[in-house]
N, C-alpha and C positions, 0 to 999 in steps of 0.2 A: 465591640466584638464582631469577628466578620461570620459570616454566614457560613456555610463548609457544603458546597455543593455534594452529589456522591452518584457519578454515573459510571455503568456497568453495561458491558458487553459483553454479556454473559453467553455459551455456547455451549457450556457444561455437558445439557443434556444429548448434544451432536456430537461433540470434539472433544469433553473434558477438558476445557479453558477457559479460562475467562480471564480479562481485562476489567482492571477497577482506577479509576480515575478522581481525585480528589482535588475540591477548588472552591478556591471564594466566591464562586459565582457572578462575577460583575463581566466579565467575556469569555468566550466560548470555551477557552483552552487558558484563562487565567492559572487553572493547575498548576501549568507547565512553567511558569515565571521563576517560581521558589526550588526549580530543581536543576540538580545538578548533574543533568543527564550524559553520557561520551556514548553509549551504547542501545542501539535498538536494535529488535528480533522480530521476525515474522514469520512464523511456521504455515506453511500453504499447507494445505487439505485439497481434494476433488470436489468439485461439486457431483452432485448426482447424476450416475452416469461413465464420471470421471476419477471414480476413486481411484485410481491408479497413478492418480498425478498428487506429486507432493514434493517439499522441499523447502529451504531455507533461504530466507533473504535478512539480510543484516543490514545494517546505515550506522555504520560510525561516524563522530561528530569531528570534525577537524577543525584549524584557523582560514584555509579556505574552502570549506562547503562539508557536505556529510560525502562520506564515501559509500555509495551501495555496492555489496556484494549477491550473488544470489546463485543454486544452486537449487533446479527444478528436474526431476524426472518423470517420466510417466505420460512426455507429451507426443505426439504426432510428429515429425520432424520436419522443420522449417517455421517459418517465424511466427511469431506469437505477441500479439498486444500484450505493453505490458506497463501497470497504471498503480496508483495510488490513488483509492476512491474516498468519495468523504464522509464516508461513516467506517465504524466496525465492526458494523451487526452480518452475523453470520446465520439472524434467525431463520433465513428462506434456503433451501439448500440447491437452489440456482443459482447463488449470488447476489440477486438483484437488490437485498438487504441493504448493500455495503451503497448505495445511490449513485450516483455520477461520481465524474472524474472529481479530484480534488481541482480546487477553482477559484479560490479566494479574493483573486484580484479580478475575475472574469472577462480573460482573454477568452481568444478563440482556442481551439485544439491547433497543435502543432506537434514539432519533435523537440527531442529535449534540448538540442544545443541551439533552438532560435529565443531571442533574447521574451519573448512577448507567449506565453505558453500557457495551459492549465499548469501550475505545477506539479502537479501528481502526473502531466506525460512524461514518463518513459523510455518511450520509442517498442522498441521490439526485443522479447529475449526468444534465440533462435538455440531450437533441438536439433542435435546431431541422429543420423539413422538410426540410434540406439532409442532415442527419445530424448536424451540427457542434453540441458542447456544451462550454460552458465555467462553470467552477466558481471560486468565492474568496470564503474567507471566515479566521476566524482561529480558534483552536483550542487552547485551555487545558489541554488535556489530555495534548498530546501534544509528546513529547521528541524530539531530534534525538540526545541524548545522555545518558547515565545510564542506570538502572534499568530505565528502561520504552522505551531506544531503541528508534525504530521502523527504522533502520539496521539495512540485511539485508531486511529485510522483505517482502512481495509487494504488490502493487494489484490487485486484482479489479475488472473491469469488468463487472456483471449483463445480463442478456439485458431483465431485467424492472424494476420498481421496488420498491424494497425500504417493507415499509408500514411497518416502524419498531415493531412490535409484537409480530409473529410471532417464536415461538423455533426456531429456532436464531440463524436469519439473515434473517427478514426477508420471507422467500419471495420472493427475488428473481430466481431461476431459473438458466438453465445459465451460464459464465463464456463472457463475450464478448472480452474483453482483459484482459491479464494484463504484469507487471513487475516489478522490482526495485529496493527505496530505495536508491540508493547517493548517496556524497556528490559534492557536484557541484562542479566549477570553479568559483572565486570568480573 
């Protein structure tokens, strides 16, 4: 009989969500082996400060890469770090919860189309003088499922634009929005 891991990123008492995650526990995201996932969802929130910012990012699963889509308002206009971090916790309400970039393989930081990256960079999603920014594009590196899921995950939304060069992260500055990959209603 195998063991039944049972971890939770719970935010209930912030954001009324939570994220519950179930696994054999022999690695970290074993969970995610026995599922049949096409669809993730990530509702942003503000962090404190920034509640004005919110919006939706989605990763559908395709035969070449996940497709993100994203759809943020409530930001400053002009570019914006923009990341998949390696946790989901949203118990700090600066963000800082959600830990560093995701990183599995431990390259350096870069942008998203150079072969050798965190996978959780991004690059930049840039607000128009309204605030409103919208992102899509398609993404070879990243899993819905397996190994390197990004299920459970966090979204970080930067104050600044990330140059794609600088290490750790980009120097993209304080967390503006902040959420959790979970999987979404087909």
């Amino acid at each position: 009989m195998k063991k039944i891991a049972l971890i939770a990123a719970c935010a209930a008492p912030l954001f009324g969500s939570c994220v519950v995650a179930v696994g054999n526990g022999t690695h970290a995201n074993d969970w995610t082996y026995d599922l049949e996932v096409e669809k993730a969802v990530c509702v942003i929130r503000g962090t404190e400060g920034n509640e004005n910012v919110t919006g939706t990012v989605t990763f559908t699963e395709h035969k070449d890469g996940v497709f993100i889509e994203a759809r943020i308002t409530g930001l400053a206009p002009g570019a914006h770090g923009f990341h998949i971090h390696e946790f989901g916790d949203l118990s700090t309400t600066d963000g800082k919860s959600a830990g560093g970039h995701y990183n599995p393989e431990g390259h350096d930081h870069s942008g998203p189309s150079s072969t050798k990256r965190h996978e959780g960079d991004l690059g930049n999603i840039v607000a128009d003088a309204n605030g409103v920014a919208e992102y899509s594009r398609y993404d070879d590196d990243l899993n819905l499922v397996g190994k390197h899921s990004i299920l459970g995950r966090g979204v970080i939304i930067h104050a600044g634009e990330d140059d794609q060069r600088s290490q750790p992260t980009g120097n993209a500055g304080a967390r503006v929005g902040y959420g959790v990959i979970g999987i979404a209603q087909q």
